[in-house]
KOLTOR-759775 format. One line per 5 residues: their letters; for each residue z, y, x of C-alpha. Coordinates in steps of 0.5 Angstrom, whole numbers, plus 500, padded with zeros to 3 digits. Example, Ala and Ser with C-alpha at 12.3 -4.5 7.8 and 13.67 -1.06 7.14 Angstrom:
// residues 2
as) 516:491:525 | 514:498:527
***
This chain:
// residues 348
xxxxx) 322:305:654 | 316:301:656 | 320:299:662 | 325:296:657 | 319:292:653
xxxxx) 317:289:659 | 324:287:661 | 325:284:655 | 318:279:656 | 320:278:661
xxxxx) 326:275:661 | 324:271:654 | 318:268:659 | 323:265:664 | 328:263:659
xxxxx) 322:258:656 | 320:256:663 | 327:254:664 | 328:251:658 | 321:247:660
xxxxx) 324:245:666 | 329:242:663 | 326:238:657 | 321:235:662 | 326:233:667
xxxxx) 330:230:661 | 325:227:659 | 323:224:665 | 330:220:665 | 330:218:659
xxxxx) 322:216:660 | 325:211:667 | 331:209:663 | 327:206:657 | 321:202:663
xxxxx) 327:199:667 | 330:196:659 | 323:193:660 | 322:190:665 | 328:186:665
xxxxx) 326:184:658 | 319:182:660 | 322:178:666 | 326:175:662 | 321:173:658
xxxxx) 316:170:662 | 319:166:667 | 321:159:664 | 327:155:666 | 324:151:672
xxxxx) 321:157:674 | 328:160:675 | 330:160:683 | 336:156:683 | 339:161:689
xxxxx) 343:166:687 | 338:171:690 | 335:173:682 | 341:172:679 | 344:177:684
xxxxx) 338:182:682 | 338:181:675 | 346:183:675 | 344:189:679 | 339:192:675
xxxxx) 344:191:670 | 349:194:672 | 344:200:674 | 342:200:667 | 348:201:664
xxxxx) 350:207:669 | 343:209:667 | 346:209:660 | 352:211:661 | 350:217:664
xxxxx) 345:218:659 | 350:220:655 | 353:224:659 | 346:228:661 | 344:230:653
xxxxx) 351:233:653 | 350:237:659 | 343:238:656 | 346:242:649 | 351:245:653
xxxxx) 345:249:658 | 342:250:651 | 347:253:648 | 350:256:653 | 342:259:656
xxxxx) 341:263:648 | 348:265:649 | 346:269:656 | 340:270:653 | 342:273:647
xxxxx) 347:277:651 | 341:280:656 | 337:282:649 | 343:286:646 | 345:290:654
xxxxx) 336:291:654 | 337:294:646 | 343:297:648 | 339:301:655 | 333:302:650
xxxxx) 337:306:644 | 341:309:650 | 334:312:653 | 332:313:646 | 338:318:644
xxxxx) 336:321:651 | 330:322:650 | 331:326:644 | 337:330:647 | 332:332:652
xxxxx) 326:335:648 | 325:342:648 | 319:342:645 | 317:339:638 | 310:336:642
xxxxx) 313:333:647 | 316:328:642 | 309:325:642 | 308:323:649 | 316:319:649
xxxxx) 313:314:643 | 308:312:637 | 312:310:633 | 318:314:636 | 314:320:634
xxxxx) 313:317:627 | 320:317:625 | 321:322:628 | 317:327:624 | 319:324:618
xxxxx) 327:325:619 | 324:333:621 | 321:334:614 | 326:330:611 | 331:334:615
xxxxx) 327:341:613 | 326:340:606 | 334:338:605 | 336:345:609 | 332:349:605
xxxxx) 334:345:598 | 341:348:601 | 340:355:603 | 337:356:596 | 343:353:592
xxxxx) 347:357:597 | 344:363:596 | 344:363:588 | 351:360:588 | 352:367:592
xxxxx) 348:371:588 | 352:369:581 | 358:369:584 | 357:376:587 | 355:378:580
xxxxx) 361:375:575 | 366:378:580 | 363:385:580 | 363:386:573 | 369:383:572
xxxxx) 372:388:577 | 368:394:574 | 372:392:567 | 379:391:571 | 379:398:574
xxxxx) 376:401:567 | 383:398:564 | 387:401:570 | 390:394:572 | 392:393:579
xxxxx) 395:387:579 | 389:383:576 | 385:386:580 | 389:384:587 | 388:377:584
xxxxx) 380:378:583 | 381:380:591 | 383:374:593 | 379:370:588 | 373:374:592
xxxxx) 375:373:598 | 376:365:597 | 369:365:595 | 367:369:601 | 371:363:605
xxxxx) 367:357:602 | 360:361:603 | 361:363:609 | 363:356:611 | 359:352:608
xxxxx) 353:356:612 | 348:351:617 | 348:354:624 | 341:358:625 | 338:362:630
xxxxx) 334:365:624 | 339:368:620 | 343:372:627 | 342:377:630 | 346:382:635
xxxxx) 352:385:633 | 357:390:634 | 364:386:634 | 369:392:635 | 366:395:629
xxxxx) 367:389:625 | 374:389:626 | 375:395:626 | 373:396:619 | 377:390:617
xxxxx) 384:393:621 | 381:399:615 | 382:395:609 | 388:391:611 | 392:398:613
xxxxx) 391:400:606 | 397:394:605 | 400:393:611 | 402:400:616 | 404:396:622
xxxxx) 397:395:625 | 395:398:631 | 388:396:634 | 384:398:641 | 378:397:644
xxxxx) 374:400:650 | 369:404:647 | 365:404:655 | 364:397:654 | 359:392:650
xxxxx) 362:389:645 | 355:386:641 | 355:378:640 | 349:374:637 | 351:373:631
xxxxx) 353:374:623 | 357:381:620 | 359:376:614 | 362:370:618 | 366:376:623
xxxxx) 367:379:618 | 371:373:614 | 374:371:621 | 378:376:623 | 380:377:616
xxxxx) 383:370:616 | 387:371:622 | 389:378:620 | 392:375:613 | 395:369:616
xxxxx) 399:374:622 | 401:378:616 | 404:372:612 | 408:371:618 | 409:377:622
xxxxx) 415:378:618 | 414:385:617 | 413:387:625 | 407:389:629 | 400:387:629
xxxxx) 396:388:634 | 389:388:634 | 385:388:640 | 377:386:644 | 375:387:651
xxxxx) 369:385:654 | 371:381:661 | 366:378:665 | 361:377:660 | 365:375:654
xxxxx) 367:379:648 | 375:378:646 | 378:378:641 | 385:377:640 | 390:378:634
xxxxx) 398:378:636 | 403:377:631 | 411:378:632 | 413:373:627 | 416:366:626
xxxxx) 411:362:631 | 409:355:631 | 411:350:635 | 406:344:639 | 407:340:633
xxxxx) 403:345:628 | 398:349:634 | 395:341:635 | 393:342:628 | 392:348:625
xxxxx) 385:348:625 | 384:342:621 | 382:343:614 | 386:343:609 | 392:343:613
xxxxx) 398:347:612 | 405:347:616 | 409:347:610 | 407:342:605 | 412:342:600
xxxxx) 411:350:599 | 404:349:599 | 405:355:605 | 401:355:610 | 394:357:614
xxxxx) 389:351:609 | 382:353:610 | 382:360:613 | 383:357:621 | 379:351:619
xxxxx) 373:357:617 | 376:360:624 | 373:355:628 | 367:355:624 | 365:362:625
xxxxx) 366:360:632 | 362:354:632 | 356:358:628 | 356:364:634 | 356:359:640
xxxxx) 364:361:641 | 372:358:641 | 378:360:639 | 384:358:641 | 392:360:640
xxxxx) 398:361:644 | 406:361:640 | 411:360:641 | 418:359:635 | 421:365:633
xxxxx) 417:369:638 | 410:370:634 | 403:367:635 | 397:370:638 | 390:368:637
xxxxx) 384:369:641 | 376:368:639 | 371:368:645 | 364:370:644 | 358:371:649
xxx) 357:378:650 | 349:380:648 | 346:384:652
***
């Protein structure tokens, strides 16, 4: 960043030794036009009729100097344009060197940055780097934290409202509003997991087989036709959350079951080569590349008019994925059905 500074002083020292170089030469030259208007007005004046040679000689010599002196003028003209237009053309080039030096310096800046892996090591890239630096951390910091309590209390007293609303519902026996209860508790699950902050923190090792296993439990209450599997002689940990996991796998399976069209589900995780797999396999209606393009962005349904299609779930998906250094991808194909895969590093 030094070298920067340094080249920036640098060419502002020659610029104003260039500019110097040709104010003084510019000057010169208006300085010689100015003495030879001079000394022919002060020829002219001190040399009496009588004292005119009568031989064309001087006459000669006064037209020649006239004639320099107007090409001196007429040129003079001509100099004081070029002279602006080396100015104006000198900032501009100037102008353009200053912007690529600043440019290469927030570029170098942004690099330095990337590259620390430890906080202390801020402190010998820049002073007033350092500076800013800490500060946009405590700020950062204080905002994360500000975050993480509104988000845990959010979940706290939704948690609480939907559990004592549950307990009246099935107190009174009334299956249709409890089902709709589930729903509503699982989009709350949907929004908390969602608005989660990667931190390594709040991770930790995490049996992924048993996650969906427990998940294909639940769903097989209200849809027979899934069949899971896994190997139980491989490892199948990740380094992540049982909530966001949890949340993801359940997104899939619900959209499998919207348009599985009433067909098998298959359910399957693997470990190959040091990545932990899980695929979601569906039968149903499929997607052509148009809508697999897309699925992932929020809020984006295939079918808008019916408010029918995967909205935040894929979406959340993704952000599972991102939260636990994975990615996930589709493979579907129209009136043959999809299939969906969520890649994680194997933790060992």
């Amino acid at each position: 960043m030094q070298g920067l500074k340094d080249k920036k002083t640098i060419a502002l020292i020659l610029y104003s030794v260039i500019v110097f170089i040709i104010f003084t030469v510019g000057l010169k030259y208006i300085i010689n036009i100015s003495d030879i208007d001079k000394n022919l007005i002060s020829r002219d004046t001190t040399l009496s009729k009588s004292e005119i040679p009568l031989n064309n000689s001087y006459v000669l010599d006064k037209g020649l100097m006239t004639n320099y002196n107007l090409i001196l003028k007429n040129n003079f003209n001509v100099v004081i344009i070029l002279f602006f237009a080396f100015i104006v053309t000198s900032n501009f080039i100037l102008l353009l060197i200053l912007n690529r030096l600043d440019f290469k310096e927030r570029i170098e800046i942004l690099n330095n940055i990337n590259n620390i892996e430890d906080e202390n090591e801020i402190l010998s890239i820049d002073p007033i780097m350092s500076r800013v630096y800490k500060d946009l951390k405590n700020k950062f910091d204080s905002h994360i934290e500000d975050y993480k309590r509104l988000n845990s209390y959010l979940s706290h007293e939704q948690k609480n409202a939907i559990s004592i609303l549950r307990t009246s519902l099935e107190l009174d026996g009334n299956k249709e509003l409890l089902n709709v209860l589930d729903k509503v508790s699982n989009s709350v699950e949907d929004v908390l997991a969602i608005s989660y902050i990667k931190n390594n923190e709040d991770m930790y090792e995490v049996d992924i087989a048993l996650i969906c296993a427990q998940v294909c439990d639940n769903y097989s209450k209200v849809y027979s036709n899934l069949k899971f599997d896994f190997d139980e002689d491989e490892n199948m940990s990740i380094f992540g959350r049982e909530k966001w996991i949890y949340r993801g796998v359940s997104n899939l399976l619900d959209n499998a079951i919207k348009y599985g069209e009433g067909k098998e589900i298959y359910i399957n995780v693997k470990n190959q080569k040091g990545s932990v797999i899980v695929s979601v396999k569906d039968n149903g209606i499929g997607m052509n590349q148009h809508h697999i393009d897309k699925i992932f962005y929020d809020r984006y349904r295939i079918n808008e008019l019916n408010k029918d299609g995967y909205g935040i779930g894929l979406s959340l998906v993704k952000h599972v994925c991102n939260l636990c250094n994975g990615f996930i991808w589709v493979e579907s194909e129209e009136n043959k059905g999809s299939t969906f895969y969520l890649v994680f590093k194997e933790y060992k």
